[in-house]
C-alpha positions as CSV (number, residue, x, y, z in Angstrom):
1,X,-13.4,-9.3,-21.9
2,X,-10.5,-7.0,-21.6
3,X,-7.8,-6.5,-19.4
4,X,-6.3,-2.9,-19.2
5,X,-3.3,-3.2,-16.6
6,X,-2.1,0.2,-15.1
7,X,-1.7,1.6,-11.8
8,X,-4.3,-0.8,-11.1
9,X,-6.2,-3.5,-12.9
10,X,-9.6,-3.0,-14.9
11,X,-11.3,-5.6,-16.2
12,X,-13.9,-4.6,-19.3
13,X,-17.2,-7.0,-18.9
14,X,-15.2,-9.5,-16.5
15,X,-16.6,-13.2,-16.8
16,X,-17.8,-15.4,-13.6
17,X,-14.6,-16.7,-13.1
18,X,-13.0,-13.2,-12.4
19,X,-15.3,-11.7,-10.4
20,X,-15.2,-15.6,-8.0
21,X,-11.4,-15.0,-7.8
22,X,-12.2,-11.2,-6.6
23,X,-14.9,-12.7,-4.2
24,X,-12.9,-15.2,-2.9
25,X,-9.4,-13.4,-2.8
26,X,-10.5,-9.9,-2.1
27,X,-12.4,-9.8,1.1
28,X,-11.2,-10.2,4.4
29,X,-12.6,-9.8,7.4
30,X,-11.6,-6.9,9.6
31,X,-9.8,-6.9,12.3
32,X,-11.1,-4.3,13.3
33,X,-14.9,-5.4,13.8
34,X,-14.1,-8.3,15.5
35,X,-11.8,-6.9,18.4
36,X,-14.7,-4.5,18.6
37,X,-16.8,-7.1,19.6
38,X,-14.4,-8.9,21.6
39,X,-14.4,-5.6,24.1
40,X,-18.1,-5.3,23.5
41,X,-17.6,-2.1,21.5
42,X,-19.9,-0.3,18.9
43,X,-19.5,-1.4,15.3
44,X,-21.7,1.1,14.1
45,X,-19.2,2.7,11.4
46,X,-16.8,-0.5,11.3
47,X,-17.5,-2.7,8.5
48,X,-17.4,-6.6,8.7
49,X,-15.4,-6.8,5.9
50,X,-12.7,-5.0,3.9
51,X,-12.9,-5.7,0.1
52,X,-10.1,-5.1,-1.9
53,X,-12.0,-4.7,-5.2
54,X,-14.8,-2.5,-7.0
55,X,-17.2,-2.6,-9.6
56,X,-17.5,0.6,-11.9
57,X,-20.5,-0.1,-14.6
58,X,-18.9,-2.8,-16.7
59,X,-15.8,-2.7,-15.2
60,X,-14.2,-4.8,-12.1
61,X,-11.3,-2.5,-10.7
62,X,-8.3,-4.9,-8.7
63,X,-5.2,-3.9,-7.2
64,X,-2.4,-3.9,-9.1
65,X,-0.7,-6.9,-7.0
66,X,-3.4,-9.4,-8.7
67,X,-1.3,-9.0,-11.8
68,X,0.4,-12.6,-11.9
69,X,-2.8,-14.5,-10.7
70,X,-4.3,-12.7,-13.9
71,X,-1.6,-13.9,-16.3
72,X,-2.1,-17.2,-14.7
73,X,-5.4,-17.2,-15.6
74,X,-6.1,-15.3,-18.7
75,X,-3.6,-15.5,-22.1
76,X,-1.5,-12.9,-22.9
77,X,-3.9,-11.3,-25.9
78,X,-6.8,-9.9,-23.6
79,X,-4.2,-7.8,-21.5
80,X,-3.3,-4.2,-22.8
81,X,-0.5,-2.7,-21.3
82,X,-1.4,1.2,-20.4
83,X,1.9,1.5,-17.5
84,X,3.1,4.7,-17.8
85,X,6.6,4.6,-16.1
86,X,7.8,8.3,-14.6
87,X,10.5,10.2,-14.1
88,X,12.7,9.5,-10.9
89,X,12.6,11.3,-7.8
90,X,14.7,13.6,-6.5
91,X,14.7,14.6,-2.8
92,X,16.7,17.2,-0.9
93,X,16.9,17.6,2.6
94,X,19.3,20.3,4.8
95,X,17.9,18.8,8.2
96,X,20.4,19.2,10.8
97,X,20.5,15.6,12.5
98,X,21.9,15.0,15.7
99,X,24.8,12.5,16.4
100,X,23.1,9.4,17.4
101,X,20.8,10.1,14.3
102,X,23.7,10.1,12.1
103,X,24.9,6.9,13.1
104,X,21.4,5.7,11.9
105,X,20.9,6.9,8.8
106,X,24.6,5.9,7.5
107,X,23.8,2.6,8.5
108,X,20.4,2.5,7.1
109,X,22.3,3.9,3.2
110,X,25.3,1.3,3.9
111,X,22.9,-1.8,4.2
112,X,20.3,-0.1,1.8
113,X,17.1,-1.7,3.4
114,X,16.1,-2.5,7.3
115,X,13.1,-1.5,9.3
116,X,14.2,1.9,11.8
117,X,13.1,1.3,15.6
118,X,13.6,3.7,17.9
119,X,12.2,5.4,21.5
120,X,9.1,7.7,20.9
121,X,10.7,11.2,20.7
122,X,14.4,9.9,18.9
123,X,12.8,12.0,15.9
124,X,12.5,8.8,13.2
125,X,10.4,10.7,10.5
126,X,13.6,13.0,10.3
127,X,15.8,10.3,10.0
128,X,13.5,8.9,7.3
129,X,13.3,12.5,5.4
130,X,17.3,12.0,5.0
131,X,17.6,9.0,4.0
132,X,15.1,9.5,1.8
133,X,17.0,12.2,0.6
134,X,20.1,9.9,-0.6
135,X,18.5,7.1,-2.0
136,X,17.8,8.8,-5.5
137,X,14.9,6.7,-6.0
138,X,11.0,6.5,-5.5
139,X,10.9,2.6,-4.5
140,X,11.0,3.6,-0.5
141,X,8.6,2.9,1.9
142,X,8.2,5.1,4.8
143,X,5.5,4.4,7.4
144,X,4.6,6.1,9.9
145,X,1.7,4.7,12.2
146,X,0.5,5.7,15.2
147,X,-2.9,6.4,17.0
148,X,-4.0,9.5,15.1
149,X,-3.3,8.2,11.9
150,X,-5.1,5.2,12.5
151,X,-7.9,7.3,14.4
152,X,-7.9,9.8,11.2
153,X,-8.3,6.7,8.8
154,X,-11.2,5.8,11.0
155,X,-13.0,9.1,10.6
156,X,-13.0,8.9,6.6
C-alpha cells in the first residue's frame, strides 16, 4: 500500500482497514433527501447519501482533510509527499464602494477575519472582491450562497 498525499489523498491498493475508515467516515446522509421526504417530495435525482470518497481501479481517492487520521494510522514510510505549493495571489480591484461599504471592508482588513452580514441588495460580493483585493493572499474564503446556486448544484 501507498499513500501519495497532494491536493487530495490516493491510496495505491488500500487495505480493509482504509477503505472501513472511508465507509464509516465518508458517508453521510443527505439532508437533502430526508427533508424531501419530510414534505413528501420526489427523491428521484436526490441521493440518500453523500460519500466523500472514490474508488479509481486500485486506487481509493479521500479528501485532503483525512490527512492526520491517515498519519494516525499508517507510519510515516508509506506516505509520499507530491504538494506542489504555488505562487501567491495577487488581486486588483478599482470598484468604486459606497460609504457605508467602506466602513465594512476597513473593518473586515483591521480585524483580518469575521463573517460579512448584510441586507439582500447592500452589494456583499463587492465588498468581498475588495477585500479580497488587500489581503495579498489566497487563504480566503468567500461564499456566496443562495437559491440558484444551490438550485444549479442540484441540476449537475
Amino acid at each position: 500500500m501507498k499513500i501519495i498525499v497532494s491536493n487530495n489523498i490516493r491510496i495505491q491498493e488500500p487495505d480493509e482497514r482504509i477503505k472501513e475508515y472511508a465507509e464509516t467516515h465518508l458517508v453521510i446522509q443527505n439532508p437533502d433527501y430526508k427533508i424531501n421526504e419530510r414534505l413528501g417530495y420526489s427523491n428521484y435525482k436526490t441521493p440518500r447519501f453523500l460519500v466523500w470518497y472514490e474508488i479509481n481501479g486500485n486506487e481509493l481517492i479521500l479528501p485532503f482533510g483525512c490527512l492526520t487520521d491517515l498519519f494516525k494510522m499508517y507510519p510515516k514510510e508509506i506516505f509520499e509527499n507530491r504538494i506542489v505549493l504555488g505562487d501567491s495571489v495577487t488581486y486588483k480591484s478599482n470598484i468604486k464602494l459606497f460609504d457605508y461599504q467602506e466602513g465594512v471592508v476597513e473593518k473586515a482588513l483591521y480585524r483580518k477575519n469575521g463573517i460579512i452580514v448584510m441586507p439582500a441588495g447592500s452589494r456583499k460580493n463587492t465588498n468581498s472582491i475588495r477585500i479580497n483585493s488587500n489581503i495579498r493572499t489566497k487563504n480566503t474564503l468567500d461564499n456566496t450562497y443562495n437559491r440558484f446556486i444551490k438550485s444549479k448544484l442540484r441540476q449537475s
